[in-house]
PLY file of the C-alpha trace (Angstrom):
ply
format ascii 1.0
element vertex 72
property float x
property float y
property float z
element edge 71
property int vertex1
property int vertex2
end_header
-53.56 29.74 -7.79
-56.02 30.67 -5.22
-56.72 33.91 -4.96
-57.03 34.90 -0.59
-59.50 37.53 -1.62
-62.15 36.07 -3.44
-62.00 32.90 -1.84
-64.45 31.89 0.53
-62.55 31.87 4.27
-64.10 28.62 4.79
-62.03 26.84 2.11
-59.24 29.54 3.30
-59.99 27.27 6.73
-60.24 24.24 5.13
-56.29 25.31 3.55
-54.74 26.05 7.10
-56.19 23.03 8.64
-54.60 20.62 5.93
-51.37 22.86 6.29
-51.53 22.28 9.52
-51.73 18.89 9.78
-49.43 18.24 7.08
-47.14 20.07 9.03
-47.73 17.72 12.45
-46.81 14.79 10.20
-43.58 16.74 8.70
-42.63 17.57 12.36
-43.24 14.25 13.69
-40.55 12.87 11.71
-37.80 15.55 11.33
-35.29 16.32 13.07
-35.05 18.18 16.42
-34.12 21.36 16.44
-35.43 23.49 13.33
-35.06 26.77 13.06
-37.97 29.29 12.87
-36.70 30.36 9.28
-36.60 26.84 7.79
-39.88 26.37 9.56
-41.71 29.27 8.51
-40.02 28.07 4.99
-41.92 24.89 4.71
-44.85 25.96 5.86
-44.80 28.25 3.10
-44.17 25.51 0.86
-46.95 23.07 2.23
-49.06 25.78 2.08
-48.46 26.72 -1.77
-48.88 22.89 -2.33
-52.14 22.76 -1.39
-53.58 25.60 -3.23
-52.61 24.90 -6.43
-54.16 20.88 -5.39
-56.62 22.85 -4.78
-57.09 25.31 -7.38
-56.79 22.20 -9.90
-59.85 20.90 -8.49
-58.63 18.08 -5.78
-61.00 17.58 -3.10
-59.44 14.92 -0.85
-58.03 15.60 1.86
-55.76 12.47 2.18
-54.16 13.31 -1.40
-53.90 17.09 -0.55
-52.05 16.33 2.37
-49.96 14.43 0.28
-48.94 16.57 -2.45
-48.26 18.71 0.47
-45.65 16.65 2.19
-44.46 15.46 -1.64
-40.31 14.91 -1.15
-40.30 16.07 2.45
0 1
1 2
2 3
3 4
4 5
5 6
6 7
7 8
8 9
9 10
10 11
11 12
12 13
13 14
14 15
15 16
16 17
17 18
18 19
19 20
20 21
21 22
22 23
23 24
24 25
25 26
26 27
27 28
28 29
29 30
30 31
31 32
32 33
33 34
34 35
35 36
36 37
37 38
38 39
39 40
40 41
41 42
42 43
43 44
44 45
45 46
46 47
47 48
48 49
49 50
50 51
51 52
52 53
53 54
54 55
55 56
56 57
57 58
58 59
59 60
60 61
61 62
62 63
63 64
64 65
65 66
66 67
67 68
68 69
69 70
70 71
């Protein structure tokens, strides 16, 4: 796993952009109405995702996304 404090904050930027986007194409296609709790939940979990893509050396950003939105 990626460690917040010895990674560089660009790739920490990098991470929250992906999640981020992963996220618009999660919310684009769920349903209305989630709750902040489930929310903050699966952002959590999208997060995580890409990380550990990440920390096991994956580099595109199309299959990061992916594992991040993996069963959604």
């Amino acid at each position: 796993m990626i460690n917040r404090m010895t990674t560089p904050p660009r790739i920490m930027s990098e991470i929250r952009a992906l999640s981020d986007e992963a996220w618009a194409e999660f919310a684009a296609s769920a349903p209305e109405g989630i709750d902040y709790v489930a929310e903050a939940s699966l952002r959590g979990l999208m997060v995580a995702r890409i990380r550990r893509a990440v920390a096991r050396g994956e580099a595109d950003r199309g299959a990061l996304r992916e594992s991040a939105l993996n069963g959604l």
